[in-house]
VEXSEKOL-131654 format. One record per residue (C-alpha): residue in three letters; x, y, z. Coordinates in nm, 4 decimals, decimal comma. Layout:
{"Ala"; {X; Y; Z}}
...
REM end
This chain:
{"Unk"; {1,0906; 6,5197; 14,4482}}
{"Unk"; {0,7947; 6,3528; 14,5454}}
{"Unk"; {0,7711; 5,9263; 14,6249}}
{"Unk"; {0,6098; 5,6880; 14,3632}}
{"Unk"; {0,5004; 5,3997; 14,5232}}
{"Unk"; {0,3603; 5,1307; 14,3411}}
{"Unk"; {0,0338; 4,9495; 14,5357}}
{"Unk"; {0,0218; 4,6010; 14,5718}}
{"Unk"; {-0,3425; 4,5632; 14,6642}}
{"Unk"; {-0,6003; 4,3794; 14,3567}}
{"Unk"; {-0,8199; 4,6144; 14,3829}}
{"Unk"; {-0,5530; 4,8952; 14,2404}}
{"Unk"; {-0,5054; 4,7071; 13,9299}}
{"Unk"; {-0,1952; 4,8260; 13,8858}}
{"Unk"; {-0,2410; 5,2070; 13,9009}}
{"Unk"; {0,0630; 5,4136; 14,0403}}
{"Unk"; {0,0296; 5,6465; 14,3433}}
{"Unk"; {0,2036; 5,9566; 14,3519}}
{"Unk"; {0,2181; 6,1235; 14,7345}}
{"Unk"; {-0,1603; 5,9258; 14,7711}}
{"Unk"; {-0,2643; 5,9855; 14,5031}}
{"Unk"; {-0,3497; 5,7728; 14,1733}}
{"Unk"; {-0,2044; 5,8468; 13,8908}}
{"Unk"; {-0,2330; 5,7011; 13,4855}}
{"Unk"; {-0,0863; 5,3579; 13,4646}}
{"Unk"; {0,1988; 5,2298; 13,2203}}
{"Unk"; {0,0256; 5,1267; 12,9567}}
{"Unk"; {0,2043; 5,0126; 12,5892}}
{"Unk"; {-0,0245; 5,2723; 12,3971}}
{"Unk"; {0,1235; 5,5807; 12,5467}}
{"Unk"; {0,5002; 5,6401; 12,6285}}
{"Unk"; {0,6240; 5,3153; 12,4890}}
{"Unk"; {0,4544; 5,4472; 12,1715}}
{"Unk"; {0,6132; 5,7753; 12,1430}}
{"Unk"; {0,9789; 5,6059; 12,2789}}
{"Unk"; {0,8755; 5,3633; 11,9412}}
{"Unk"; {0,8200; 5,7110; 11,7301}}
{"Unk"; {1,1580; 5,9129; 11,8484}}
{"Unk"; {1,3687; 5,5866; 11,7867}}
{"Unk"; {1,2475; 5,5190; 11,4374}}
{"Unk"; {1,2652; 5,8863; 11,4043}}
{"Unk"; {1,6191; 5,8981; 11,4841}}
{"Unk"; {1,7096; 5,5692; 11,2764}}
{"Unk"; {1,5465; 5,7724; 10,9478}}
{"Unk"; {1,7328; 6,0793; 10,9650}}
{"Unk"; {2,0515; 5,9079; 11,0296}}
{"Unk"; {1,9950; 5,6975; 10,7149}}
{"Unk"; {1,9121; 6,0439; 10,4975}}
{"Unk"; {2,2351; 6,1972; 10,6478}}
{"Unk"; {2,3901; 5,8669; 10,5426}}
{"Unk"; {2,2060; 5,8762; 10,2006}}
{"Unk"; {2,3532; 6,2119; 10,1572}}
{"Unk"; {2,6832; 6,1487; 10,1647}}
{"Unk"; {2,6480; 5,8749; 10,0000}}
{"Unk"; {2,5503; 6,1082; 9,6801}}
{"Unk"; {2,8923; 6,2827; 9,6894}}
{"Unk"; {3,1225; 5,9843; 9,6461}}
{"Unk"; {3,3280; 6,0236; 9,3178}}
{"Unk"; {3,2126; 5,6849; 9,1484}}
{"Unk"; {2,8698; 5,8289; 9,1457}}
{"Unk"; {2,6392; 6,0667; 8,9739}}
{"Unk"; {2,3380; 6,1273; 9,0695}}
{"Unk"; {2,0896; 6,3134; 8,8415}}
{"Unk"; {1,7754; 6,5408; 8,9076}}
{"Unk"; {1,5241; 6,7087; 8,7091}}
{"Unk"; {1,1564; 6,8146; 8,7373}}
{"Unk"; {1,1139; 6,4655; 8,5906}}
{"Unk"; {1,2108; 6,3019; 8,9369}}
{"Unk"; {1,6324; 6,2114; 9,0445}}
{"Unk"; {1,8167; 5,9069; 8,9323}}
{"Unk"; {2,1622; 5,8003; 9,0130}}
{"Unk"; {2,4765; 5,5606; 8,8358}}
{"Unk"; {2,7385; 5,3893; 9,0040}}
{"Unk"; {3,0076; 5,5530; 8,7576}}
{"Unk"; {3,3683; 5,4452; 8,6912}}
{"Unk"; {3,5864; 5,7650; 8,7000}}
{"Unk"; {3,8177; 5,8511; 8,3783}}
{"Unk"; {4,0437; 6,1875; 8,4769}}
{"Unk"; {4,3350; 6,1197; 8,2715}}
{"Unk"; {4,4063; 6,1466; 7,8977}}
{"Unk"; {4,4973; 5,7994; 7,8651}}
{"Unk"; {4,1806; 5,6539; 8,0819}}
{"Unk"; {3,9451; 5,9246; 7,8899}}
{"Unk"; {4,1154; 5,8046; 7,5263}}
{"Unk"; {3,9849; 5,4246; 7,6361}}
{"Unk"; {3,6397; 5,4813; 7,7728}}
{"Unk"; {3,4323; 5,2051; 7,7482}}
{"Unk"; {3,6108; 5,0300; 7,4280}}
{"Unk"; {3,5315; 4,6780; 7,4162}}
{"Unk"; {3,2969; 4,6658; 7,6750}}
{"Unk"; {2,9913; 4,3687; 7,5502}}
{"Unk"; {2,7807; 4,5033; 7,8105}}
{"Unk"; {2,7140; 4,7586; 8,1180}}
{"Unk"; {2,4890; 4,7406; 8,4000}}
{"Unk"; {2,1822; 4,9303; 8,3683}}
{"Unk"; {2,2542; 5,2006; 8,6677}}
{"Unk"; {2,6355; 5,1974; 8,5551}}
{"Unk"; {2,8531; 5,4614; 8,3427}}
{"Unk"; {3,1779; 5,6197; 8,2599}}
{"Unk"; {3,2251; 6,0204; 8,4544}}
{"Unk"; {3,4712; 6,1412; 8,2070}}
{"Unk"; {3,6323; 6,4540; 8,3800}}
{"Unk"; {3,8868; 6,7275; 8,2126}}
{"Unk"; {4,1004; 6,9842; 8,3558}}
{"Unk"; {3,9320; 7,3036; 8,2097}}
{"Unk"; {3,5564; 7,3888; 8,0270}}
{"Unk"; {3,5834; 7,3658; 7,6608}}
{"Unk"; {3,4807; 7,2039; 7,3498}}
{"Unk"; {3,4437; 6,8349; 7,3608}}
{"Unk"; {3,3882; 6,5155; 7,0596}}
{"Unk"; {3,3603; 6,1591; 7,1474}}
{"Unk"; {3,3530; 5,8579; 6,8886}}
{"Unk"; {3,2644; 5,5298; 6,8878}}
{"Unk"; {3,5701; 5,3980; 6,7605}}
{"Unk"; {3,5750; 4,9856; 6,9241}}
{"Unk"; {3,2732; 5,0999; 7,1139}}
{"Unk"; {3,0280; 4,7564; 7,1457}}
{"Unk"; {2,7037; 4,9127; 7,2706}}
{"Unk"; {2,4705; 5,1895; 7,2185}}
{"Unk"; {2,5417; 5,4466; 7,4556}}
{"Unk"; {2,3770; 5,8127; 7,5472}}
{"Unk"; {2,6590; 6,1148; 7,6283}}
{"Unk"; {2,5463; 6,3767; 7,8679}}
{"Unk"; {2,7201; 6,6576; 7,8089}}
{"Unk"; {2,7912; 6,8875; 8,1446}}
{"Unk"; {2,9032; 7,2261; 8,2162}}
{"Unk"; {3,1139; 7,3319; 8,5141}}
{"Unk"; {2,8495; 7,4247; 8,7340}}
{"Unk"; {2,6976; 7,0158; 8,7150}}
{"Unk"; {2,4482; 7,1293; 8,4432}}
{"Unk"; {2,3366; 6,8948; 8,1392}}
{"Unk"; {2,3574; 7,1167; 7,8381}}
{"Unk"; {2,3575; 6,8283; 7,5750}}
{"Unk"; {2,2103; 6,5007; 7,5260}}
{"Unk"; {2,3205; 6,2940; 7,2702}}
{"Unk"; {2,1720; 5,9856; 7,2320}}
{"Unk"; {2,2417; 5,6222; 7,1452}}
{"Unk"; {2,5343; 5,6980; 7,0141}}
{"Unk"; {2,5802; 5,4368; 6,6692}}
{"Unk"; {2,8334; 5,1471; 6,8087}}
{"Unk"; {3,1566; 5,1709; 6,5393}}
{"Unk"; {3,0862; 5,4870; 6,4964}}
{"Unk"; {3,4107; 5,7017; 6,3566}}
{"Unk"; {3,1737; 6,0343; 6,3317}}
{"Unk"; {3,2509; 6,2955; 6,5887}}
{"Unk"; {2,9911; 6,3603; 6,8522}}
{"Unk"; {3,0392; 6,7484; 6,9554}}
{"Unk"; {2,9453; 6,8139; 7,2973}}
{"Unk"; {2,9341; 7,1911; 7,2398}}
{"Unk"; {3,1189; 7,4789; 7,4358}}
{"Unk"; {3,1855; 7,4749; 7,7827}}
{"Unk"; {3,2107; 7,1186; 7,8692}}
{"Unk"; {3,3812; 7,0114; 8,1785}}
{"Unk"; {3,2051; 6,6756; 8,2213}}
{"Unk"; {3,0865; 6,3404; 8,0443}}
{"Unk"; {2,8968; 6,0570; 8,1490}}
{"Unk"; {2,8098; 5,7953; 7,9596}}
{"Unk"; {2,5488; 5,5815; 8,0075}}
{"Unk"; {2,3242; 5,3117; 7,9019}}
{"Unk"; {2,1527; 5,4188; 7,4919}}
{"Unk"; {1,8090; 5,4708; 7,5516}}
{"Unk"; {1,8282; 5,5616; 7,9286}}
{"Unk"; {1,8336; 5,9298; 7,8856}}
{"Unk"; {1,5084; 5,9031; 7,7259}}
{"Unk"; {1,3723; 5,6690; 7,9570}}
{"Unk"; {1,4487; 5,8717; 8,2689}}
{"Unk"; {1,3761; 6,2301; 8,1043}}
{"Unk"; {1,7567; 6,3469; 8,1523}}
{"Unk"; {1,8244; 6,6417; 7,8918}}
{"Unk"; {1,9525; 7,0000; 7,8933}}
{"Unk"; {1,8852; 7,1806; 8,3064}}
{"Unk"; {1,8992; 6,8524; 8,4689}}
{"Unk"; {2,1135; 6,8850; 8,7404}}
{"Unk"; {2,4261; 6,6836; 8,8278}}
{"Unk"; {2,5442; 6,5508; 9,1964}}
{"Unk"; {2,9447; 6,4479; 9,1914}}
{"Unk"; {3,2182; 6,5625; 9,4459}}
{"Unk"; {3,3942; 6,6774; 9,0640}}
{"Unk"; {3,1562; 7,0085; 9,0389}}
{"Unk"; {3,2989; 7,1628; 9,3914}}
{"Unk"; {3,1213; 7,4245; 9,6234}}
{"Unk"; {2,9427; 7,6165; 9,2649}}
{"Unk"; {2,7363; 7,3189; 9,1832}}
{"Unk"; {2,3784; 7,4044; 9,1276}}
{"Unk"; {2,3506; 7,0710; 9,3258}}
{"Unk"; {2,6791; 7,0578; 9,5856}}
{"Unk"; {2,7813; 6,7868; 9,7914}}
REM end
């Protein structure tokens, strides 16, 4: 290993010697500015492995199409007696909030309205974490039966109007720990 002496003498400005002979000095510009790159580097793929999981935590769905991905911090309702409630009474709901309304096996699905206070949009979903209904702003009061169609494994309500605004309709893809390893989008 060879010596790296560092010269003292004014005239050197600085500049290291390496066995006699001068080599580059530290400057800012060059390995403090790739040190800089690798650390912020580092910092941005930890926060996309973070961001990741993030995506599969059960109180949230998070939604992709060829119209771009959205995502709503989503209260879970798995049992017959938390599905039968929904979001009765509710006055209002936060704009990126919802209601992931899960059942045991595929199959036909209808919602109503019944004590329902806002306007909401149902996306129908198949087992797989497919949307293969929309229905929208659903009338608050309601008693009519919204059909979801065959094959329905999944719910989430949202927001009426948002569906529309974001693009979400039949294809777009689901994100939720609920759909397992044959997602079209796993965790």
């Amino acid at each position: 290993m060879k010596d790296i002496h560092i010269s003292g003498a004014a005239s050197d400005r600085g500049r290291f010697f390496v066995s006699g002979r001068k080599a580059a000095a530290w400057r800012p510009g060059r390995g403090f500015s790739t040190l800089v790159m690798a650390l912020c580097f580092a910092v941005f793929a930890c926060a996309g492995v973070a961001q990741a999981e993030q995506a599969c935590r059960a109180d949230l769905a998070q939604l992709r199409g060829p119209w771009g991905e959205t995502a709503f911090e989503v209260e879970v309702a798995e049992t017959p007696a938390e599905r039968a409630k929904g979001l009765m009474f509710r006055e209002d709901m936060a704009q990126r909030a919802g209601m992931l309304f899960i059942f045991e096996r595929p199959g036909r699905v209808s919602f109503w309205m019944k004590n329902t206070l806002i306007p909401l949009d149902m996306l129908f979903i198949d087992e797989t974490g497919t949307v293969t209904r929309v229905h929208s702003n659903a009338v608050p009061g309601d008693l009519t039966a919204i059909d979801g169609g065959p094959g329905v494994k999944v719910v989430i309500e949202i927001n009426g109007g948002l569906a529309k605004r974001y693009g979400i309709g039949p294809g777009t893809q689901v994100r939720n720990p609920t759909f397992g390893d044959d997602a079209v989008w796993p965790c």
